[in-house]
Backbone bond lengths (Angstrom), bond angles and torsions (degrees), N, CA, C in turn:
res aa  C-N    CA-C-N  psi(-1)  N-CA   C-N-CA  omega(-1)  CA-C   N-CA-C  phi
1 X - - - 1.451 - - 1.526 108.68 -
2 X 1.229 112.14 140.79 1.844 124.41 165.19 1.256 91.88 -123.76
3 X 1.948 78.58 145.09 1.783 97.57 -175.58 1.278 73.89 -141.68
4 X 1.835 101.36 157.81 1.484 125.10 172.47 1.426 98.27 -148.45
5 X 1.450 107.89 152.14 1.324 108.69 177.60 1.866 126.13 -101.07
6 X 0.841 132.36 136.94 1.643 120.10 -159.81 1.856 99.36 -124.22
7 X 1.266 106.32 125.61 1.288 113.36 154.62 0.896 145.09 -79.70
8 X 1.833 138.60 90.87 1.548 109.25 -165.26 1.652 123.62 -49.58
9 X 1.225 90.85 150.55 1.869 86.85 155.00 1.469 114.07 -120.57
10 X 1.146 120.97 158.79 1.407 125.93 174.80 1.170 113.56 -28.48
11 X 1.354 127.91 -67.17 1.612 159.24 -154.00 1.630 97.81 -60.18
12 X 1.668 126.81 -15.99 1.319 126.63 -158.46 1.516 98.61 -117.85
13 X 1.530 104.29 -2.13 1.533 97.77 176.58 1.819 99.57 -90.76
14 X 2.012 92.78 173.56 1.454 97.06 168.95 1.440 120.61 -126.69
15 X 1.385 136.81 -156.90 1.360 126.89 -145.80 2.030 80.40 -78.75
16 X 0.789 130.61 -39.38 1.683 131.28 -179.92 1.642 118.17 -48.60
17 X 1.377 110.81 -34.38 1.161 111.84 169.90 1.692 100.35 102.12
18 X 1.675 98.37 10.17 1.580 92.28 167.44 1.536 138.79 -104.55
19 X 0.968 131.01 -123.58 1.964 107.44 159.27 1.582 84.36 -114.98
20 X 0.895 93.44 138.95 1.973 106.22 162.39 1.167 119.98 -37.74
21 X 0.949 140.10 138.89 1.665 141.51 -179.44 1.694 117.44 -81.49
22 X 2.013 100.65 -14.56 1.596 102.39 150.20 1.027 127.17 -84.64
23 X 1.436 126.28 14.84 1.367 118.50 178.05 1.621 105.37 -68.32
24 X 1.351 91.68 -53.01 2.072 119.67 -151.76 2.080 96.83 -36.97
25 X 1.436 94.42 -58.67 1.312 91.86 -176.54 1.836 109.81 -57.60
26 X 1.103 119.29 -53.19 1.458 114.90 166.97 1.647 126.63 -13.36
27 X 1.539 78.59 -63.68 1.650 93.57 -175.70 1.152 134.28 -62.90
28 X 1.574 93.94 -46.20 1.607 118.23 171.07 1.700 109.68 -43.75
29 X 1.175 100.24 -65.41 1.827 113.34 167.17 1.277 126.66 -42.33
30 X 1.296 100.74 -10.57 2.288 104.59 -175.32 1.369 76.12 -120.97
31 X 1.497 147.18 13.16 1.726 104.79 -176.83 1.790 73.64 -130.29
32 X 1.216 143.99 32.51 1.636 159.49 170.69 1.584 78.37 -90.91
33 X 0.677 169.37 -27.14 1.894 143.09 -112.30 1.604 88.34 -100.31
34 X 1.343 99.93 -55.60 2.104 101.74 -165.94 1.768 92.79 -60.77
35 X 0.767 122.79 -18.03 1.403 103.84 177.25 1.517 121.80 -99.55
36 X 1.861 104.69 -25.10 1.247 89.90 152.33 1.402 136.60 -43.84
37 X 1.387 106.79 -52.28 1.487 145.72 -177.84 1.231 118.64 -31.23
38 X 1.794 108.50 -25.20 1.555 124.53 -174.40 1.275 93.02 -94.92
39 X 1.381 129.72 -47.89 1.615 108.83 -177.49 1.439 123.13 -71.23
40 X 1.696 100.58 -18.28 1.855 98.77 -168.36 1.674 92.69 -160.71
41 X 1.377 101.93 85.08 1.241 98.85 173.34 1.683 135.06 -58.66
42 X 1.185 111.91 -15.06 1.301 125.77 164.02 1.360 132.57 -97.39
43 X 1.401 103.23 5.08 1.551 117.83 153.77 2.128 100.67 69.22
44 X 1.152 87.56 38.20 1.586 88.86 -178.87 1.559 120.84 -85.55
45 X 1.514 117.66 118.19 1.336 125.90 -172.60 1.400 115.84 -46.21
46 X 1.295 104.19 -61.31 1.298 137.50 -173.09 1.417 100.32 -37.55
47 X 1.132 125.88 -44.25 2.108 137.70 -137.30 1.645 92.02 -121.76
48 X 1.456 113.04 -22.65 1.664 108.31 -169.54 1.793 122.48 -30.07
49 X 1.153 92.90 104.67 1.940 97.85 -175.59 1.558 110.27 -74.28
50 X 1.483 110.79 -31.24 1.649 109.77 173.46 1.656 128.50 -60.32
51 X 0.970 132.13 158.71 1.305 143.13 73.23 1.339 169.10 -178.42
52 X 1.229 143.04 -164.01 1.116 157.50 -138.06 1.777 114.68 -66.52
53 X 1.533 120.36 73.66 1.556 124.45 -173.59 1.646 100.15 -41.84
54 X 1.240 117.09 -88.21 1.408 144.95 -132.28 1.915 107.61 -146.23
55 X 1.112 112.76 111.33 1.835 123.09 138.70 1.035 136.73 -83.99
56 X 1.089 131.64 154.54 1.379 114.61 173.99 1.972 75.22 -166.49
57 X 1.804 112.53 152.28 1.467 152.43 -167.45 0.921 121.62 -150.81
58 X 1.857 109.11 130.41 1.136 112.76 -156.63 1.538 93.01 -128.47
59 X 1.218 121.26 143.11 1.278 116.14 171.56 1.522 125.61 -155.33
60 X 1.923 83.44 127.45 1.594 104.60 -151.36 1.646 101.41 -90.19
61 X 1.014 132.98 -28.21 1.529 124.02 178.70 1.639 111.51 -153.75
62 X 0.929 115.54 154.50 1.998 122.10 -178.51 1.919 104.24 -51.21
63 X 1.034 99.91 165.32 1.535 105.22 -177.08 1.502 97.71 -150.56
64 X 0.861 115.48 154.83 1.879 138.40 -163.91 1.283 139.74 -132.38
65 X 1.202 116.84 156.83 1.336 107.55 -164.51 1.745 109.46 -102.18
66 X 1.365 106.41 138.07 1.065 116.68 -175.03 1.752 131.84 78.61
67 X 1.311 104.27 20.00 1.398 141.97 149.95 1.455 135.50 -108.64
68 X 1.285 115.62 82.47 1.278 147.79 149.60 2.089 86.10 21.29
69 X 1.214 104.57 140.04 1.845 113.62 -155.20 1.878 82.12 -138.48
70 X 1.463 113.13 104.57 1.972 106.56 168.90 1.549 88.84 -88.40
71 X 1.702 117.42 149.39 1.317 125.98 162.40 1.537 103.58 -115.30
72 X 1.146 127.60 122.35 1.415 145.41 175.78 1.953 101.97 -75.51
73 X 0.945 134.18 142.33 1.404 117.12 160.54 1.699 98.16 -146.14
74 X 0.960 99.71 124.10 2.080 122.06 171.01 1.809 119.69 -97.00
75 X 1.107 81.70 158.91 1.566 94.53 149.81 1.418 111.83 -103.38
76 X 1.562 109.88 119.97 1.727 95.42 172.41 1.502 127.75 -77.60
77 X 1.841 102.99 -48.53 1.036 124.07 158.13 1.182 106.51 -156.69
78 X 1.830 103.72 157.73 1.419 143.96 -154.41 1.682 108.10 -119.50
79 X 1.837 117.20 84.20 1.518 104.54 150.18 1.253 133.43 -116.97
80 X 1.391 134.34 -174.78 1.372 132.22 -155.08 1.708 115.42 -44.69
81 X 0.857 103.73 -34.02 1.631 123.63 -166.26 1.869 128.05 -114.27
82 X 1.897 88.84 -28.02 1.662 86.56 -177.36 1.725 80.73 -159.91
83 X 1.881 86.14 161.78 1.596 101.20 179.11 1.326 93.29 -142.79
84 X 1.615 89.73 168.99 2.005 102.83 -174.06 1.797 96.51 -99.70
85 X 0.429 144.54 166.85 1.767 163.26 158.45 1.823 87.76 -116.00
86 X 1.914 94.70 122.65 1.405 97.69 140.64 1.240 108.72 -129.57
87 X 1.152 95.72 165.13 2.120 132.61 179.28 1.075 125.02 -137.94
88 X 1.437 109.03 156.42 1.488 125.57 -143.80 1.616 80.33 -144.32
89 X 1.569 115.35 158.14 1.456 156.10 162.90 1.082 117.69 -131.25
90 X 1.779 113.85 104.85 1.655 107.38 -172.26 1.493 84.86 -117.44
91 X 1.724 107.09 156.86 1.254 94.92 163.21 2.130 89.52 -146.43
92 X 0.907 112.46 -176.58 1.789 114.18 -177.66 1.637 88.13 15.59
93 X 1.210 128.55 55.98 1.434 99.43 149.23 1.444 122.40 82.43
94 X 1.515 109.39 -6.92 1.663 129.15 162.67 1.284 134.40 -112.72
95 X 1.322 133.04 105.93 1.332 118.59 178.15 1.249 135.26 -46.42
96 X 1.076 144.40 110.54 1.410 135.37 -141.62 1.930 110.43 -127.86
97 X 1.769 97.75 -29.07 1.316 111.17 -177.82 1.519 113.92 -118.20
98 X 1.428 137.30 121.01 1.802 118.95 172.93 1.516 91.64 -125.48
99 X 1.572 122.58 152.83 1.361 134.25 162.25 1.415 102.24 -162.42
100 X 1.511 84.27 156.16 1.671 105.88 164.97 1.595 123.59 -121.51
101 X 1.303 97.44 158.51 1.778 101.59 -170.26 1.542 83.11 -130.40
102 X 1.743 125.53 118.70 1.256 112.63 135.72 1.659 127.90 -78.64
103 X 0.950 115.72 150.55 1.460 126.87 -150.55 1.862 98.03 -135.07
104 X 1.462 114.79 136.04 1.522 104.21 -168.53 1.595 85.99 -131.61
105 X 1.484 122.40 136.99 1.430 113.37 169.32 1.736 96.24 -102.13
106 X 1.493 90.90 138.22 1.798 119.63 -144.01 1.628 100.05 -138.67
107 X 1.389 104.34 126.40 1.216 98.71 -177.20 1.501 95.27 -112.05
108 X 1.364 121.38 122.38 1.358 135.55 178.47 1.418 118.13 -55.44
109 X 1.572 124.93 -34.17 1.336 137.28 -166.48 1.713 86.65 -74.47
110 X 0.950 136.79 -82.90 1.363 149.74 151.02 1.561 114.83 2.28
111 X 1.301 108.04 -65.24 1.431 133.56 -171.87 1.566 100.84 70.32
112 X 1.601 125.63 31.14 1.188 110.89 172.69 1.955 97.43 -132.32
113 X 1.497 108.71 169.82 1.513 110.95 177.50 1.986 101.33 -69.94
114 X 1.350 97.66 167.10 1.098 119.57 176.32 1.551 110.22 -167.12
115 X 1.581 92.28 159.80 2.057 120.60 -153.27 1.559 78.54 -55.01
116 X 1.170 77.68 159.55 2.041 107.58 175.26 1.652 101.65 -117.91
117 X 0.935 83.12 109.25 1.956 115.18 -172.11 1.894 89.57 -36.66
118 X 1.241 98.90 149.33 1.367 111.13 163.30 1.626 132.70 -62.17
119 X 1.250 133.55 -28.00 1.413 168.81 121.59 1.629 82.78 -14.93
120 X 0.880 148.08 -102.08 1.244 148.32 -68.91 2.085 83.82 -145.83
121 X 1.158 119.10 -37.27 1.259 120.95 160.31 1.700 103.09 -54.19
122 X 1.229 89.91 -83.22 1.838 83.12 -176.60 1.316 114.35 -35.68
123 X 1.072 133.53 -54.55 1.753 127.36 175.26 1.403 103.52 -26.44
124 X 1.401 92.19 -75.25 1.727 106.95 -178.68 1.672 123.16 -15.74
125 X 1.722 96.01 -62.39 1.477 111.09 -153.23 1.373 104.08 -82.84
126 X 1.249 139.90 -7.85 1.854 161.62 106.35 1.584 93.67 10.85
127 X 1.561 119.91 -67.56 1.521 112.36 -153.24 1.931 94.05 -119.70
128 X 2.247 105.96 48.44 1.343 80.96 166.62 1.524 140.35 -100.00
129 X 0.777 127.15 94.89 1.807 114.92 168.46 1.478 111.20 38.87
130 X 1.797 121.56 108.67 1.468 115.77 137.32 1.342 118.07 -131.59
131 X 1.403 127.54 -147.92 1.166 114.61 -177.92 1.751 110.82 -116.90
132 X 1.205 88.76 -3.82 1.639 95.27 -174.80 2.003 103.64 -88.98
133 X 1.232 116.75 -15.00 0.911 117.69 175.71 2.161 125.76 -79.49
């Protein structure tokens, strides 16, 4: 698991006084990085092996401004070609936000997916998803 910690800012709330419901996907996407990190540790545009099928957000209770936001990020599941990333939104100690990103490693020259190296599986299966965690 990678966790990062997020600060609201004002600017991310909405007329309710809660965080915007465009943040979540935002966030979710900047706390992906360590897992980018396993396919391309140098974060190179040019070489990018990902990407991004399908999201989908779930949201279990309001979230606020000016209370400290933990992002959980998993592996949900792991197949030959593509994996899900899940995430979590904790805030006081409640989960409030869960989503998933399937993610396909894609070779652009090709324009089709391709196997996810063995190396790079094991990394993976290091940060996977249970419930006891």
């Amino acid at each position: 698991m990678f966790t990062e910690n997020i600060s609201p800012r004002f600017s991310d709330t909405d007329a309710l006084g809660h965080i915007n419901n465009t943040m979540i996907p935002i966030w979710f996407e900047g706390a992906r990085n360590p897992i980018f990190k396993i396919f391309m540790p140098q974060l190179d545009l040019k070489n990018w092996p990902l990407i991004l099928a399908k999201i989908d957000v779930e949201f279990h209770q309001q979230l606020y401004f000016e209370k400290t936001i933990v992002v959980k990020t998993y592996i949900g599941r792991l197949g030959s070609s593509s994996f899900t990333v899940y995430q979590e939104l904790w805030q006081g100690g409640e989960k409030c936000v869960s989503g998933n990103a399937i993610m396909v490693n894609f070779c652009y020259q090709k324009q089709k997916s391709q196997p996810i190296s063995a190396d790079i599986r094991e990394q993976l299966s290091l940060h996977l998803f249970s419930e006891s965690k």
